[in-house]
C-alpha positions in Angstrom: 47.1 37.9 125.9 46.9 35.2 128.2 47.6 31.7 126.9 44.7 28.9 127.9 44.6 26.7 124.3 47.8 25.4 122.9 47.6 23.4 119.8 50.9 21.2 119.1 51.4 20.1 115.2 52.8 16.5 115.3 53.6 14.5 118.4 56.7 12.8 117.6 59.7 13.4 120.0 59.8 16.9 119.7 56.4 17.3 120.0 56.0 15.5 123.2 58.6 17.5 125.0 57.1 20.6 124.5 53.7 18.6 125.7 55.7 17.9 129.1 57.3 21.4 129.2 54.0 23.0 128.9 51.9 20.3 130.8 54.6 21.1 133.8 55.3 24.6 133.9 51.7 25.9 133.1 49.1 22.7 133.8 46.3 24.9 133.7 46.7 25.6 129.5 44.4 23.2 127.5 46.8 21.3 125.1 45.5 19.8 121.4 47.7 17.6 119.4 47.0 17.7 116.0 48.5 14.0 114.3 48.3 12.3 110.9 46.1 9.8 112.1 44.6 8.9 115.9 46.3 5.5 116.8 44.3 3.0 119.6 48.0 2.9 121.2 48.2 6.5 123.0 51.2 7.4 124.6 51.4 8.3 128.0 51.4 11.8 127.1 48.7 12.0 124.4 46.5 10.4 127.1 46.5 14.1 128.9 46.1 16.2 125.7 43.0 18.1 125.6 41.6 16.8 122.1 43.6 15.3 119.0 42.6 16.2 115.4 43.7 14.9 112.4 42.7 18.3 110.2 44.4 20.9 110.9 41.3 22.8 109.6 39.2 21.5 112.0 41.7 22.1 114.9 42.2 25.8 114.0 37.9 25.6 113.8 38.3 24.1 117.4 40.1 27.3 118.3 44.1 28.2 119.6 45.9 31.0 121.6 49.2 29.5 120.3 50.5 27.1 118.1 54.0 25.1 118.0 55.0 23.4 114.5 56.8 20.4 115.6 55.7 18.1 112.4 58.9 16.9 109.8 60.6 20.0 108.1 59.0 19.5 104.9 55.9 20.4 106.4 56.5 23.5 108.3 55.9 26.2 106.2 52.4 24.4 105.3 51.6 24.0 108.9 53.2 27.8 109.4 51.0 29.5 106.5 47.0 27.3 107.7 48.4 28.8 111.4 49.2 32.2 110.0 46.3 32.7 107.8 44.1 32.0 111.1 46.0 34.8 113.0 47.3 32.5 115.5 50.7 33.0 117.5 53.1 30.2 116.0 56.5 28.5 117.4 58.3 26.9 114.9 61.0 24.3 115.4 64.0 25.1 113.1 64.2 25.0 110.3 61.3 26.7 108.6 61.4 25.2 105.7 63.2 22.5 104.0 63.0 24.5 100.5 63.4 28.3 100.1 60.1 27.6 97.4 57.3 29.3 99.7 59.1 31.2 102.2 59.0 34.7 100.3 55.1 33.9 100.8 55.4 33.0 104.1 57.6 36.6 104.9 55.0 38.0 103.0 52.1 36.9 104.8 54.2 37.2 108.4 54.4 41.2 107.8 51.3 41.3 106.5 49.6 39.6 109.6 52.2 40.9 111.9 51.6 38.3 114.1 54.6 36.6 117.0 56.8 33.9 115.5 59.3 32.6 116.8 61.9 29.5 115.4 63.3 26.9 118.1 67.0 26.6 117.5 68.5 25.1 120.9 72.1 25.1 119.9 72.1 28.4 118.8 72.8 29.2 122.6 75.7 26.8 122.5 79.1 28.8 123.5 81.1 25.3 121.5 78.5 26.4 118.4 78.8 30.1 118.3 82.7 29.8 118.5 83.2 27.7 115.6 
């Protein structure tokens, strides 16, 4: 499947690297940021973003190839499951959850839909890390 809409959840630091990852290694993908709320004071980088939504509902309606969950933890697996349930390709930034409360659901559900997930853990490449 070839990637052309991206849709990032949240754009706060993490979120806006990913934006300039993506924006530079594959400008041609259309990015969406999907925020709390639409502020009159864009960044620099939410300037180039495709189109921002403030319902996740009606960015999923808007349509996505991918997703990447880059909101606070708390919110993840509620981001994950709205992403899930619309059979759309999901990056989550670690950790999935903040509680283990709804992640037998969310297994459930990701066996079920048996769709690509994959959890963004940077350090866990770290030879200091691993050793300790």
């Amino acid at each position: 499947m070839k990637i052309k809409k991206i849709l990032i959840i949240s754009f706060g630091s993490i979120g806006r690297r990913h934006f300039k990852v993506i924006k530079k290694l594959r400008p041609e993908i259309q990015i969406n940021l999907l925020r709390r709320k639409i502020s009159d004071n864009k960044s620099e980088e939410e300037e180039f973003a495709n189109k921002t939504f403030t319902s996740i509902k009606e960015a999923i309606k808007y349509g996505a190839d991918a997703a990447i969950v880059a909101s606070p933890a708390k919110f993840h697996l509620e981001h994950s499951l709205d992403i899930l349930n619309a059979n759309i390709p999901l990056f989550i930034e670690k950790p999935i959850s903040d509680s283990l409360k709804n992640c037998l659901e969310f297994k459930k559900l990701v066996k079920k839909k048996n769709i690509l997930i994959l959890v963004g853990y940077v350090l866990r490449h770290s030879k200091i890390i691993n050793e300790f």
